[in-house]
N, C-alpha and C positions, 0 to 999 in steps of 0.2 A: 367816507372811508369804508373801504369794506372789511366784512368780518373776517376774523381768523378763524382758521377751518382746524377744526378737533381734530387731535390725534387719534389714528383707531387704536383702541383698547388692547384688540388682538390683533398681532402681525398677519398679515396676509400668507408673508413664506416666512418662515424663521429659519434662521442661523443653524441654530443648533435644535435641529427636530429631533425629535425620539421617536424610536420603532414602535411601531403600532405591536401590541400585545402580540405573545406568542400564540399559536395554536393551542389545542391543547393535548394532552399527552405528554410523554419522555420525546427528551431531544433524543435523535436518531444519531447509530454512531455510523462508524463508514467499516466497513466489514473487511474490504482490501485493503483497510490498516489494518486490521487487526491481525489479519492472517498474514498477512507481511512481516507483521512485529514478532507472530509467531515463529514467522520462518527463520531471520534469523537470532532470535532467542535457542531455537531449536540449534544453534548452529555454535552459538556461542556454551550452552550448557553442553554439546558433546564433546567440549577442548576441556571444560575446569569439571566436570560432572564427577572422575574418579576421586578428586582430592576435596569436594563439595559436600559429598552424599554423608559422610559421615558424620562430620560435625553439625548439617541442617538437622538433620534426625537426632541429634544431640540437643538442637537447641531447644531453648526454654520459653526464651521472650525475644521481642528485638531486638538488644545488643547485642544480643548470643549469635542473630543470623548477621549480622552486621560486621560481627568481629570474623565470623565464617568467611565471609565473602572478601573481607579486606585480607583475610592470611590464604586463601586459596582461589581465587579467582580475581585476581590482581588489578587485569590490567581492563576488567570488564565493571567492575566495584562501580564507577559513577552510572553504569546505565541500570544499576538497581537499588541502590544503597543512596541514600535511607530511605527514598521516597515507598518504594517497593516492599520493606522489612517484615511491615505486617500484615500485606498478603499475601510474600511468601511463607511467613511463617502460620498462617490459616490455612494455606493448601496445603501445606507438609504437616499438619495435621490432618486431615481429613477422614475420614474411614474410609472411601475410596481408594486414598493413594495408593500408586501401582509398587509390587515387590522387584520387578525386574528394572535393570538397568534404563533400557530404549525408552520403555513405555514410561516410568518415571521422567525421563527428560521431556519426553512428547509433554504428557498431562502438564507439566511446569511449565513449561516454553507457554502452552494453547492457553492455560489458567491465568497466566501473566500480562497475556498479552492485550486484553483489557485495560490493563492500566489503574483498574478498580471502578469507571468509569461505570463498568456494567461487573455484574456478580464473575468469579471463574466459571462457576459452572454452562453459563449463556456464552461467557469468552470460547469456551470448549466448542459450543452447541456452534458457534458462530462461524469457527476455523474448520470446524466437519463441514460444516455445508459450502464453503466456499468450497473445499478438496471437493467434496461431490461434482460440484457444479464443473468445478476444473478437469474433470476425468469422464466428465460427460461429452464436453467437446470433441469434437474431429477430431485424429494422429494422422488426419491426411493433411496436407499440406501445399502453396502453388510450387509447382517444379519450374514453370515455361510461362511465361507469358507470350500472345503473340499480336502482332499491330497488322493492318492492314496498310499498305503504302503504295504510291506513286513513287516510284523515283525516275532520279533526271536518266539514265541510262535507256527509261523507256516502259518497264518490269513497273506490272503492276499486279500486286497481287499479299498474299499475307508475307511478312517477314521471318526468316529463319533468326532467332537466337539475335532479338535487335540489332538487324541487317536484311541488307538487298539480296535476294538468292540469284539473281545474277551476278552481280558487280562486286557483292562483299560490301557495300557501303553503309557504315554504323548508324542507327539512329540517333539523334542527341537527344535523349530524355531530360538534359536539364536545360536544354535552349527553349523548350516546350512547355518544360510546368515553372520557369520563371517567365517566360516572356512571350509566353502564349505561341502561338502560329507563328514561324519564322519567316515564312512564303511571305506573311504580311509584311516586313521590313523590306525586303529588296525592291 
C-alpha cells in the first residue's frame, strides 16, 4: 500500500494573500483632487460666503460652525458638516486668516480641501502649485488638423478641413479609429 503524502504546512498560493508591506514614508495624496475639491469649494463658498462669514468668526467650538452652516448655507451643510467642523473651525482661527472677502473664501476653499488628510497649510501649498503648473502651459491651442489622402476622384494630396480639395468628399474619422483602415473591408 503506498504512503500517504503530507499536506504542505504552507500553501503554495493562498486565497486570501495580504499585501506585502508598505513602502515607507506618508502615503502620497493625488494633488488634482485636491485642487479640484478646491475649485469647486471655491465655488460653493462664493454663493453662502455673505450670510456664512459672520457667524463662523462668531464661533466658538464645533457646534457653533455646525449650527452656522446648517442655518446659512443650507443646501451645501452635508458636504461639510460634521465631518469638516473642526477644520473649519482651526482655519477660521488662524492668525493668517485673510480680512477681505475673495481672499477669505480662497484660503477656506484651498485650506479645506485636504480633507485633513494633510495639514491646510500644505492643502494651500498644494492648490498654488497645481495653479502654477496650470498657467505655465501653452494658451495656444490645435485650430486645424490636416490628413494626407488618396481619394477615389484621383486628388492626392493633404486634405482641406477633413475633405477632398477637389470633390468635397468628407473623411470618416470614426470608420477609421473603430475599425481601422476601411480600404481593408471592401
Amino acid at each position: 500500500m503506498p504512503k500517504r503524502r503530507k499536506a504542505d504546512s504552507v500553501p503554495q498560493i493562498p486565497l486570501d494573500t495580504v499585501f506585502e508591506k508598505r513602502g515607507r514614508g506618508r502615503r502620497g495624496v493625488r494633488a488634482s483632487e485636491i485642487t479640484g475639491r478646491a475649485h469647486n469649494y471655491r465655488m460653493i463658498f462664493g454663493y453662502v460666503w455673505d450670510g456664512l462669514r459672520v457667524p463662523l468668526s462668531e464661533a466658538n467650538d464645533e457646534v457653533d460652525v455646525i449650527k452656522a452652516f446648517e442655518e446659512n448655507a443650507q443646501p451645501y451643510t452635508r458636504e461639510f458638516m460634521p465631518m469638516l467642523a473642526g477644520l473649519v473651525l482651526k482655519v477660521i482661527r488662524e492668525p493668517k486668516f485673510p480680512k477681505r472677502r475673495i481672499t477669505q473664501i480662497n484660503f477656506l476653499a484651498d485650506s479645506l480641501a485636504g480633507y485633513g488628510t494633510v495639514s491646510p497649510r500644505r492643502s494651500r501649498d498644494i492648490c498654488e502649485q497645481e495653479r502654477t503648473r496650470e498657467r505655465a502651459k501653452s494658451k495656444y491651442k490645435i485650430i486645424r488638423k490636416e490628413f494626407y489622402i488618396e481619394c477615389s476622384c484621383g486628388y492626392k494630396g493633404p486634405a482641406r478641413d477633413n475633405a477632398c480639395r477637389k470633390c468635397g468628399a468628407e473623411i470618416s474619422i470614426w470608420s477609421e479609429t473603430m475599425w481601422g483602415n476601411p480600404s481593408l473591408f471592401r
